[in-house]
N, C-alpha and C positions, 0 to 999 in steps of 0.2 A: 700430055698436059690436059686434053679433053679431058678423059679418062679421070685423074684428078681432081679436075673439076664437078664433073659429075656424083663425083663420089662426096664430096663436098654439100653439092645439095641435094645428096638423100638423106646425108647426116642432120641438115635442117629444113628439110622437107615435113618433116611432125615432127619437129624439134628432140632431141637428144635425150636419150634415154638415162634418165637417174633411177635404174634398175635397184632392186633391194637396198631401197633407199631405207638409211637407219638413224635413227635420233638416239643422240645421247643425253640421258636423265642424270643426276646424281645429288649428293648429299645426301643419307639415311642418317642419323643422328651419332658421332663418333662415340656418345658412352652404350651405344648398341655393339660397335665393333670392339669394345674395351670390356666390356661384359665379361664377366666369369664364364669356362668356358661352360658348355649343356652336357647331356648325361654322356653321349657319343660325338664324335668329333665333326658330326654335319647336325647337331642338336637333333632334338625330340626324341622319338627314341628307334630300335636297330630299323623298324617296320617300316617306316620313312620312306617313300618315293624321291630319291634324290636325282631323278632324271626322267625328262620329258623330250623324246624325239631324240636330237641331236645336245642338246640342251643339257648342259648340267646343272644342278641345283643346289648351290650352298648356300649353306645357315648365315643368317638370319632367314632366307627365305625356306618357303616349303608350301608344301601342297597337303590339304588338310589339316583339323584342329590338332595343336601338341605337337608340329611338324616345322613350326616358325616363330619368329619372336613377333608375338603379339604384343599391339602398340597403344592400344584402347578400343572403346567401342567405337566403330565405326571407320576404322583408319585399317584401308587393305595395303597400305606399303609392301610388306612381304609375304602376303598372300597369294598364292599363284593356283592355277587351275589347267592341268593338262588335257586339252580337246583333239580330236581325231578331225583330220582336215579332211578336204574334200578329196585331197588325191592319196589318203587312206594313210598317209604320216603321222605324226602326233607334233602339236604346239601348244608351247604353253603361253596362259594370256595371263592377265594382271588386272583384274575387273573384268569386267564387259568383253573389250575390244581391244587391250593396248597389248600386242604379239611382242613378247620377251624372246629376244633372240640373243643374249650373251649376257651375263652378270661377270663382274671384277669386284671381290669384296674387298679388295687389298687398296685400289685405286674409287671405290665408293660412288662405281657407276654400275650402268644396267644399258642395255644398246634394245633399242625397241625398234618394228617395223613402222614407217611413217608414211602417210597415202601422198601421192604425186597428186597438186592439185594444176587445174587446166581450163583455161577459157580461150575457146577459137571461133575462130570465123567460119559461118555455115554460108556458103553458096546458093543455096537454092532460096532462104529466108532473106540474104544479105545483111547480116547481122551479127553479132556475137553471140553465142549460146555458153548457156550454164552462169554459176552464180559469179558475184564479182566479191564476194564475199562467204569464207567458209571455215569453222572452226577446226581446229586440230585435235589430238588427243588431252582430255581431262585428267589434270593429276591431282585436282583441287583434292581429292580424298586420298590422297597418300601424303609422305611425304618427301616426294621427292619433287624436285624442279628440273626443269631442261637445263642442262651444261652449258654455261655462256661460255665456258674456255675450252667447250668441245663441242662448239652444233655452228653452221651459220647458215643463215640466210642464202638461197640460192634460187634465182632468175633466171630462165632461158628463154631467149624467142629475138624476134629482131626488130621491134616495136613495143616494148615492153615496160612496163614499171610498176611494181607490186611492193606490197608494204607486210610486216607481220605486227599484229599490234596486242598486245599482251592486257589484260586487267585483271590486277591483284592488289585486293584490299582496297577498291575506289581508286588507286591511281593507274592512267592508263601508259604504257609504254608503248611505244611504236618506231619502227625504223625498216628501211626497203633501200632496193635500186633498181638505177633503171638500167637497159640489156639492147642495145640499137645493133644493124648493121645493114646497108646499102644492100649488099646481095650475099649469096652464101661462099662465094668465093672469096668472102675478107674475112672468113673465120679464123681467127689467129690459133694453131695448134698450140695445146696446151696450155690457153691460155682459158683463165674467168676473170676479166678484170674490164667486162663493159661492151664488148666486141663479140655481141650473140651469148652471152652468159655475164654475170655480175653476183657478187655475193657481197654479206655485208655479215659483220659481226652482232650481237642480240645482247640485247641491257641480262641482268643478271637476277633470280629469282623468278625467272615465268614458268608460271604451273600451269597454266589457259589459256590459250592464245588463238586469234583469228589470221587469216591469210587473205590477204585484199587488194585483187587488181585495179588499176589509177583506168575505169572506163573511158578516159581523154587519149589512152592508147591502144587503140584495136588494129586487127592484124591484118585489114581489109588491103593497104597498101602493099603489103609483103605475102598475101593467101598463098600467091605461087611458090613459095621456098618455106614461108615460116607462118603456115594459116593460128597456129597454136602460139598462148603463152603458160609456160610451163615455171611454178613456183612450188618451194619446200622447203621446212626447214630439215635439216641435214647432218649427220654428224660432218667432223672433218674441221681442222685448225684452220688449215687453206685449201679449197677446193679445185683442182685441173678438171681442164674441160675434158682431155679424155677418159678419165676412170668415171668419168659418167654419160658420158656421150658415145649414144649407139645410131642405128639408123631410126629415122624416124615413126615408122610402124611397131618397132621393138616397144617407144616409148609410148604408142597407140594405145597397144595392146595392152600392156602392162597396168596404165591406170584405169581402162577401161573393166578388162578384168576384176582390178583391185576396189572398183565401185562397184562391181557385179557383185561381191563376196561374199555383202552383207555386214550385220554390224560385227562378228566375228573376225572378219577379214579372213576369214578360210583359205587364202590363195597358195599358190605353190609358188616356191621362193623361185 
């Protein structure tokens, strides 16, 4: 029973690891997919890079001009770019910084890498470090929007309440929860429903969106088991706590890392 317990609060000792956390994007425009078909049967033509790392690449998207369905100026939708990571792999990005890790052109989504965000309590300062406020990935230049019937809201920590608030087009969207629990031993297996994790579903059409801890909740009462609050939005209909929940250091390291990366996010999955 010790033994159980213990293991318990390592699990929320640095809060739960939401490792190769992925965001689901979707909507590319349906008379893209109803399009006549292109010269070869992943368009542009045979010379076409149709694979980056692990990654396959089907048309509409591609890598380089005459490789993808071009949407006008200035709109990278299906523009992709294959970079060589740090640990000598190949990823491909979508702009700047947003890591394409699966396309479905059948179901008109795309599964992208999305950064763990996190504000904990420092010890020696006595106080909360890092921002309380922090943007996510820009899709204002494509067109795609985050999947509100594929992504949600996901909370970890055990004094916790975080908000994700969306602006598009001047109106602002916003919606959160909040993640309590007494000590690490009332973690409910498999559960996200409030009990050390909480999730919540996402209004529909966000291409922009901030991630914003409620400062009226810091983690100074709980440093011992759960010093961190751990927020992201996430793919997944309904979220279990354990297909995301590792020991607390896994989920240290991981966003620590994934801040270390740069704007690339070069990290190793």
């Amino acid at each position: 029973m010790q033994d159980r317990r213990q293991q318990q609060q390592q699990m929320l000792v640095a809060t739960p690891t939401l490792i190769a956390v992925v965001l689901v994007v979707s909507a590319w425009p349906p008379s893209v997919s109803a399009a006549a078909p292109p010269p070869t049967p992943y368009g542009g033509n045979a010379s076409c890079q149709r694979r980056c790392g692990d990654l396959e690449i089907p048309y509409p998207f591609g890598i380089g001009r005459g490789c993808y369905h071009y949407t006008g100026e200035g709109d990278i939708t299906f523009e992709l770019t294959c970079r060589r990571t740090a640990g000598g792999g190949y990823q491909a990005f979508s702009g700047e910084s947003i890591e394409v890790i699966d396309i479905n052109v059948r179901l008109a989504q795309a599964r992208v890498r999305n950064d763990i965000q996190a504000w904990c309590y420092d010890r020696t300062s006595r106080s909360m470090v890092g921002d309380t406020s922090r943007w996510g990935p820009d899709l204002s230049d494509s067109q795609f929007r985050v999947s509100d019937e594929g992504s949600r809201f996901v909370v970890v920590g055990c004094n916790s309440l975080a908000y994700v608030q969306s602006v598009n087009t001047g109106t602002v969207y916003m919606t959160g929860c909040m993640a309590t629990c007494p000590d690490a031993g009332t973690l409910v297996n498999g559960s996200c429903d409030g009990m050390g994790c909480c999730q919540a579903a996402i209004p529909r059409g966000i291409n922009t969106y901030a991630v914003e801890f409620d400062d009226r909740f810091n983690t100074s009462a709980v440093m011992g088991f759960s010093p961190c609050t751990y927020a992201v939005l996430m793919g997944g209909r309904r979220v279990r706590l354990p297909d995301h929940l590792r020991h607390h250091q896994g989920l240290h390291d991981v966003h620590h890392r994934r801040q270390g990366a740069g704007a690339a996010g070069l990290g190793s999955r």
